[in-house]
Kinemage of the C-alpha trace (Angstrom):
@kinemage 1
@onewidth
@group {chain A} dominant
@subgroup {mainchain}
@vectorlist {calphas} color= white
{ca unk a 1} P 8.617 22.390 35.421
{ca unk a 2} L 5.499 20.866 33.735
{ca unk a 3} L 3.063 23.546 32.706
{ca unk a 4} L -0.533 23.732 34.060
{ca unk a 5} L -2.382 21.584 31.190
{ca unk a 6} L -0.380 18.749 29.865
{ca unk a 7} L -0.516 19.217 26.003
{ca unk a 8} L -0.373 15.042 25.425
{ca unk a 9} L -4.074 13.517 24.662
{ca unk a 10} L -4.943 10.393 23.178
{ca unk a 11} L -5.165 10.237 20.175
{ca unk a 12} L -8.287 9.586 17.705
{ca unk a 13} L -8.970 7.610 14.583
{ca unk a 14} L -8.454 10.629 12.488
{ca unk a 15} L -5.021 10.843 13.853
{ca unk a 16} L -4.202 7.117 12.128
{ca unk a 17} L -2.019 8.567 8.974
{ca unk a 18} L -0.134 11.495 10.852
{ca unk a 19} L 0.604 8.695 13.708
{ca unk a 20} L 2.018 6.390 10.525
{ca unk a 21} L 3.726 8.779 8.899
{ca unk a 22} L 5.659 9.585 12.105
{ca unk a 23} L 6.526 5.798 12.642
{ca unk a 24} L 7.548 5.907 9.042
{ca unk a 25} L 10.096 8.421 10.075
{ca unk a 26} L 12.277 5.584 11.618
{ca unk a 27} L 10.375 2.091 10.551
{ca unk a 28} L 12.681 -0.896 12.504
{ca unk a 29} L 12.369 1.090 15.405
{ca unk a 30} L 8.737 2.292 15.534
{ca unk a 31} L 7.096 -0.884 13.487
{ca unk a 32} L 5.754 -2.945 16.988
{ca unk a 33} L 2.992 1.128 17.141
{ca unk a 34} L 2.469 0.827 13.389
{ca unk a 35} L 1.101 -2.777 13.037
{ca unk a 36} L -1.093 -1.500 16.423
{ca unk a 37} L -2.091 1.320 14.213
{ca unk a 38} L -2.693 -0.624 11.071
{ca unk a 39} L -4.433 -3.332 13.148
{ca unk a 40} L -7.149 -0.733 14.190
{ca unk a 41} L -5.931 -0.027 17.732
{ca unk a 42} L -7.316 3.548 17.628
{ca unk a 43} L -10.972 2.792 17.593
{ca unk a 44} L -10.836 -0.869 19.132
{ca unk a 45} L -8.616 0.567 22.536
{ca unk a 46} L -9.270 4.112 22.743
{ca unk a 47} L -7.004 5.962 24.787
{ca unk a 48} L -4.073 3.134 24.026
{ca unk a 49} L -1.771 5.824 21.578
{ca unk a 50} L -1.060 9.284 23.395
{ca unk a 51} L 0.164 12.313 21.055
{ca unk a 52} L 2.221 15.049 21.736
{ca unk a 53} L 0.492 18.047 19.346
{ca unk a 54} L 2.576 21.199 18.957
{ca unk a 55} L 0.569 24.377 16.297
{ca unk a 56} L -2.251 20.703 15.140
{ca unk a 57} L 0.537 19.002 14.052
{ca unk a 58} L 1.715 15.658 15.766
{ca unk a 59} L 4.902 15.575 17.051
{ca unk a 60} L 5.451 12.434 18.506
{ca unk a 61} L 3.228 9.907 20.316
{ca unk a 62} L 3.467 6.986 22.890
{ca unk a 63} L 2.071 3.250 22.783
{ca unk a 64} L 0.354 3.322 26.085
{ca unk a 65} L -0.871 -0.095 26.872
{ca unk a 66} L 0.709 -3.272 28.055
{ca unk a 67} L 4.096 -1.802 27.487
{ca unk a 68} L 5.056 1.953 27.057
{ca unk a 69} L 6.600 2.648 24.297
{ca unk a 70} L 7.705 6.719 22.845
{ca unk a 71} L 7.822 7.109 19.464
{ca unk a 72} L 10.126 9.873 18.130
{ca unk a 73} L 9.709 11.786 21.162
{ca unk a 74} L 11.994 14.469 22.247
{ca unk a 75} L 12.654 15.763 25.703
{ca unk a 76} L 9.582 17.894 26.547
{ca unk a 77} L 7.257 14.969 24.926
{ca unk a 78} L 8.888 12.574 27.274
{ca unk a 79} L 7.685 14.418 30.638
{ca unk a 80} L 4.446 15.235 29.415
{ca unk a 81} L 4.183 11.395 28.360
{ca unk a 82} L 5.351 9.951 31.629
{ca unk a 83} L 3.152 12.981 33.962
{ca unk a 84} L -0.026 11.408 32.113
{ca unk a 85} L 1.659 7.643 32.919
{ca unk a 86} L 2.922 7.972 35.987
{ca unk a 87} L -1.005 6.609 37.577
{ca unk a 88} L -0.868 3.450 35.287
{ca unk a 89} L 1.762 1.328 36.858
{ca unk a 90} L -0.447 -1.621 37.781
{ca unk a 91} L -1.344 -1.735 33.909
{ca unk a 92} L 2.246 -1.770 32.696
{ca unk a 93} L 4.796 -4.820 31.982
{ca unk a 94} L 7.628 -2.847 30.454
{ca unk a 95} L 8.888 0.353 28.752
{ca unk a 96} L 10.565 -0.563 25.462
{ca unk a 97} L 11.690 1.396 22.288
{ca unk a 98} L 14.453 3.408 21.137
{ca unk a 99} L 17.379 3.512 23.829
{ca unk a 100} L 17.425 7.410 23.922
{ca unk a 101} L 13.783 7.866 24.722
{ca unk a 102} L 13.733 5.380 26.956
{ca unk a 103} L 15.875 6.123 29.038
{ca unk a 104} L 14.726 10.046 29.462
{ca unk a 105} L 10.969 8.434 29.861
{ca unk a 106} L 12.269 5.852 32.666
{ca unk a 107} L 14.107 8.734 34.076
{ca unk a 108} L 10.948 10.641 34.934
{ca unk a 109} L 8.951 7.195 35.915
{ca unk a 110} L 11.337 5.724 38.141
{ca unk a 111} L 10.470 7.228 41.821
{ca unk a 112} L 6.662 6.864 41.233
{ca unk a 113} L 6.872 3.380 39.172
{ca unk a 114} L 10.097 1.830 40.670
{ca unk a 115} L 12.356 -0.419 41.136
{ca unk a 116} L 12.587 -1.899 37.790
{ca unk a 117} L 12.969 -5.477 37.857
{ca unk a 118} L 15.639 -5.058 35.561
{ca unk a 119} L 16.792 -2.602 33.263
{ca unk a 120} L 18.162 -3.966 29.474
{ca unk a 121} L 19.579 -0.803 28.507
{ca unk a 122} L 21.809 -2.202 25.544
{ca unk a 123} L 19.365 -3.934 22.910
{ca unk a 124} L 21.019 -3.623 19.097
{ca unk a 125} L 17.989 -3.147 17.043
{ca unk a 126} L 19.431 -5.028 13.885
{ca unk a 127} L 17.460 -4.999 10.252
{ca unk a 128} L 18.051 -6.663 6.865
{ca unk a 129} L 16.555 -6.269 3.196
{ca unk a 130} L 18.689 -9.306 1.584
{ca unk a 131} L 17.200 -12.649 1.490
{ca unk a 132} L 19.789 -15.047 3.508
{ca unk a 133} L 19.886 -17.352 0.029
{ca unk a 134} L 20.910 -14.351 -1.991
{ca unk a 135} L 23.582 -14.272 0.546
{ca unk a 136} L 25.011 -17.656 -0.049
{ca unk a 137} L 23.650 -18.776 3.496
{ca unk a 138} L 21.566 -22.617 4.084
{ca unk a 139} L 18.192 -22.450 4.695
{ca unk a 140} L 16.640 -25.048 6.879
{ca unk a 141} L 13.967 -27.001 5.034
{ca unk a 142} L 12.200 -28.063 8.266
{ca unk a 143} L 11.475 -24.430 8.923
{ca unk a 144} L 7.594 -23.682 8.174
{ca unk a 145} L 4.807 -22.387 9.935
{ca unk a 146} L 3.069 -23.638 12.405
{ca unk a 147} L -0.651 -24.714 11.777
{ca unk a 148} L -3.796 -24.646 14.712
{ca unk a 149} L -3.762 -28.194 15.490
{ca unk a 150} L -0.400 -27.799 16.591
{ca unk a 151} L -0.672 -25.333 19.095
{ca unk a 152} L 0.040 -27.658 21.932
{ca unk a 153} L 3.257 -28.271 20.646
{ca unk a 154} L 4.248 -24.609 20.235
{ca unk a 155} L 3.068 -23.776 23.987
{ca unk a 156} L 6.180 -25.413 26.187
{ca unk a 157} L 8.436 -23.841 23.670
{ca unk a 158} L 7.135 -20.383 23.901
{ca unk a 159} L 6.618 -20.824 27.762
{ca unk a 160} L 10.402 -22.213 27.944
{ca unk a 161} L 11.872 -18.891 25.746
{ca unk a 162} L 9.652 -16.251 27.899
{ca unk a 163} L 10.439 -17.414 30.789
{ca unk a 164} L 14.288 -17.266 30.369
{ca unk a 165} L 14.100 -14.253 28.583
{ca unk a 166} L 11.713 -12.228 31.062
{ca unk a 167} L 12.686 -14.329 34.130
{ca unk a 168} L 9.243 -15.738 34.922
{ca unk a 169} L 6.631 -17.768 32.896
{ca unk a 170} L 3.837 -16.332 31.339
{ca unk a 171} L 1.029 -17.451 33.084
{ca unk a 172} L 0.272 -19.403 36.469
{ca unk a 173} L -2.549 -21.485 36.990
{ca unk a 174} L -4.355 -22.135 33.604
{ca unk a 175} L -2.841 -21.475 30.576
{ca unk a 176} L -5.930 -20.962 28.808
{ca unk a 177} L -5.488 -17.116 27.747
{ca unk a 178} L -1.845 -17.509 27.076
{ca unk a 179} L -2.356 -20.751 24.609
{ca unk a 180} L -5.582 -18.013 23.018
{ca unk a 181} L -2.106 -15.634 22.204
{ca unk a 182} L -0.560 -18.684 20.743
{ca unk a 183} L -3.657 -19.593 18.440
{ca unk a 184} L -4.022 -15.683 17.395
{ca unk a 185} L -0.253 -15.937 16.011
{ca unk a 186} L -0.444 -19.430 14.684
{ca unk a 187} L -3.637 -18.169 12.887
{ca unk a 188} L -2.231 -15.141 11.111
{ca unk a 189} L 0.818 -17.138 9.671
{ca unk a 190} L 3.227 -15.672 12.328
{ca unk a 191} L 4.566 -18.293 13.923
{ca unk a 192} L 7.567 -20.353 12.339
{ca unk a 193} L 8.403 -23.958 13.334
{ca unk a 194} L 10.610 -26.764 12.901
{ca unk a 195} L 9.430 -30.445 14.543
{ca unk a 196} L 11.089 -33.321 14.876
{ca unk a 197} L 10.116 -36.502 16.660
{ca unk a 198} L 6.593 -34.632 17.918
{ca unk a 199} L 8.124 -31.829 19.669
{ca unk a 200} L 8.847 -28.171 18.662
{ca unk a 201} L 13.160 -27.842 18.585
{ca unk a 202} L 12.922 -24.130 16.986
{ca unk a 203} L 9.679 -21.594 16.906
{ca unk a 204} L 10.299 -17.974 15.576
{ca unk a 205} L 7.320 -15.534 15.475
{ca unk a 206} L 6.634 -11.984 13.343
{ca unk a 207} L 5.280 -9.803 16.085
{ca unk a 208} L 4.494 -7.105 14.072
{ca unk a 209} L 3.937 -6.436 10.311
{ca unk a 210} L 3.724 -2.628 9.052
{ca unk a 211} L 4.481 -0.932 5.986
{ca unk a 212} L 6.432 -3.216 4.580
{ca unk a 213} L 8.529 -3.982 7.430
{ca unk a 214} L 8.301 -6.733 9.972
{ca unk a 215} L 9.836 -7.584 13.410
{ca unk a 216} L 10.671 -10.427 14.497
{ca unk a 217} L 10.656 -11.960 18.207
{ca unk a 218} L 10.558 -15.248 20.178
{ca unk a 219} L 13.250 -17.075 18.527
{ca unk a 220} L 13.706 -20.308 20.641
{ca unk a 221} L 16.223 -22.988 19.764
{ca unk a 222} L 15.702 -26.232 22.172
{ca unk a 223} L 18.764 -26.268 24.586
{ca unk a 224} L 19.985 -30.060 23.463
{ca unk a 225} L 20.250 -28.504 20.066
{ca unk a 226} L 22.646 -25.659 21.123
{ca unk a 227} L 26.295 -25.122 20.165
{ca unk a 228} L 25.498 -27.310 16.971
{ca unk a 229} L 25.535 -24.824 14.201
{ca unk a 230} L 21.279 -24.889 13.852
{ca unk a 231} L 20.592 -21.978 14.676
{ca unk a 232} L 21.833 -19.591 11.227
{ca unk a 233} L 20.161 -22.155 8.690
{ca unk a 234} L 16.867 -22.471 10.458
{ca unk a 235} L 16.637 -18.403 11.310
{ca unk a 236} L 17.394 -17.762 7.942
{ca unk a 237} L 15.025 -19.899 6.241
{ca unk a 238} L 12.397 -18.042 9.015
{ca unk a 239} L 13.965 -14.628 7.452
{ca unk a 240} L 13.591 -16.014 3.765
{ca unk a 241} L 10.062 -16.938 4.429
{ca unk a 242} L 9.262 -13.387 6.333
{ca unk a 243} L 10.481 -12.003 3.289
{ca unk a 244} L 8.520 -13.740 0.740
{ca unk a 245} L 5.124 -13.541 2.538
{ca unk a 246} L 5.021 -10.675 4.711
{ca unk a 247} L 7.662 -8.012 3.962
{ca unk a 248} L 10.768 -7.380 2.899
{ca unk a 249} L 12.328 -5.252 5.053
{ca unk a 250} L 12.616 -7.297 8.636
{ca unk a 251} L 14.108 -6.608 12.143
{ca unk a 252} L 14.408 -7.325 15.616
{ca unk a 253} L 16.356 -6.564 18.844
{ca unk a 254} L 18.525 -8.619 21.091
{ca unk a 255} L 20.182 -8.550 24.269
{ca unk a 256} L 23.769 -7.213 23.976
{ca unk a 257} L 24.770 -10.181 26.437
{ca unk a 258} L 23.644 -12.625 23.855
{ca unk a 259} L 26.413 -12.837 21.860
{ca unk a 260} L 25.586 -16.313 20.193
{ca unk a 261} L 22.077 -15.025 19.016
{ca unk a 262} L 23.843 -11.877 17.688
{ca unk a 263} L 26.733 -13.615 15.680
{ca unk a 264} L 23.955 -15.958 14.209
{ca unk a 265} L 21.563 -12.919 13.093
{ca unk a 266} L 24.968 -11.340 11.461
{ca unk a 267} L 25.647 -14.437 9.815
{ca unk a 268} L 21.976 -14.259 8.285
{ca unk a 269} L 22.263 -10.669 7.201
{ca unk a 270} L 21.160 -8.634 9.807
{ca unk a 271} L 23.126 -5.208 10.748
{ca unk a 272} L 22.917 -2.804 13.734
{ca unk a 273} L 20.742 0.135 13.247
{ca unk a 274} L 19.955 1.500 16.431
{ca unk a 275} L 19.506 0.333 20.050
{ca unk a 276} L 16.701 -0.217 22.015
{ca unk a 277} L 16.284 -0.487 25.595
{ca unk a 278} L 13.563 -2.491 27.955
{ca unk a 279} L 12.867 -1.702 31.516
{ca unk a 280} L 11.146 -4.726 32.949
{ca unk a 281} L 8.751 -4.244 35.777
């Protein structure tokens, strides 16, 4: 049973190295709530990062935004997390993060927030420190990133990869807010390209950066250019680029049902590490 006062409250600027030094703890899983962290998210969305305090000292904490997603949270954390979540529904997209944790945090939100519109339960969270070339593996020379003025381009390929990876498109109407989350990217350097003939065929983008670590997401390859063997050189001249400018450590999850994507990020140097698991809602 919950007790009467619900230990979790959100946390404060002065919580900002305890709440690193927990994501530290397990870095390709926890990196997407470091780079909010290091990006300021504590004072600029108050109330965004819950923490779970046990004697002053934080014991885990939740991303509570967009998405919810736990951070080295154990069993009690998780119902204390989801009985101060359970009234946000209409704010949240997803719950994403470490398979384990998820799947105890769903467990409590799932007669007040449910159905899920799907449930991804199998994500390998993969992660590699060796630059593909050091590896003997081609790097695409095409591969670079994207500038401003060629944000129009980017646009139908990020539309086309989330919508068949979410399973609807990211806006309706005008796209005017979702082309503003396209510049912010392309601005920062985070968004990896390869044109040909005046069109986008591959876009890759670093969703988070933290502590020397850096996700990746996004990874589109244009359909026509499938089954070709394109996809390994021009992710690993993305990952050999990541690796140069941003950090060296880099990661990212996939669907387990995605075995081509998989056998290309092996090929590149990427290993299993953990799983995550996404509840879409």
């Amino acid at each position: 049973m919950l007790r009467t006062r619900n230990p979790v409250h959100a946390l404060s600027p002065s919580d900002r190295d305890a709440a690193l030094e927990l994501c530290a703890r397990n870095l390709p899983a926890n990196v997407f709530v470091a780079a909010r962290l290091l990006e300021g998210a504590l004072s600029s969305q108050p109330g965004s990062v819950l923490g779970h305090k046990v004697d002053g000292l934080l014991e885990s904490l939740c991303w509570s935004s967009a998405n919810l997603v736990p951070v080295e949270a154990d069993e009690e954390s998780l119902v204390f997390f989801a009985d101060r979540a359970r009234r946000w529904r209409r704010h949240c997209a997803s719950v994403l993060g470490p398979a384990d944790q998820v799947t105890e945090l769903w467990r409590h939100l799932e007669s007040a927030w449910g159905p899920a519109r799907a449930v991804r339960s199998n994500q390998p969270l993969m992660s590699t420190m060796d630059p593909p070339s050091a590896l003997g593996v081609e790097l695409d020379p095409r591969v670079r990133p994207a500038t401003l003025a060629e944000v129009d381009l980017v646009m139908p390929a990020a539309a086309h990869m989330f919508e068949g990876e979410i399973g609807y498109p990211p806006y309706s109407g005008s796209g005017a807010a979702y082309r503003s989350a396209l510049l912010a990217l392309i601005d920062r350097g985070h968004t990896f390209v390869a044109i040909e003939d005046g069109a986008v065929i591959f876009k890759a983008d670093v969703g988070s950066v933290a502590l020397g670590c850096a996700q990746l997401q996004g990874v589109w390859l244009a359909p026509h250019l499938r089954g070709r063997g394109l996809s390994v050189p021009l992710m690993a001249a993305v990952v050999e680029q990541v690796m140069a400018t941003r950090a060296r450590w880099v990661t990212l999850y996939v669907n387990d049902f995605n075995t081509s994507a998989r056998a290309t990020y092996a090929r590149v140097g990427f290993e299993d590490v953990g799983t995550f698991s996404t509840v879409l809602l």
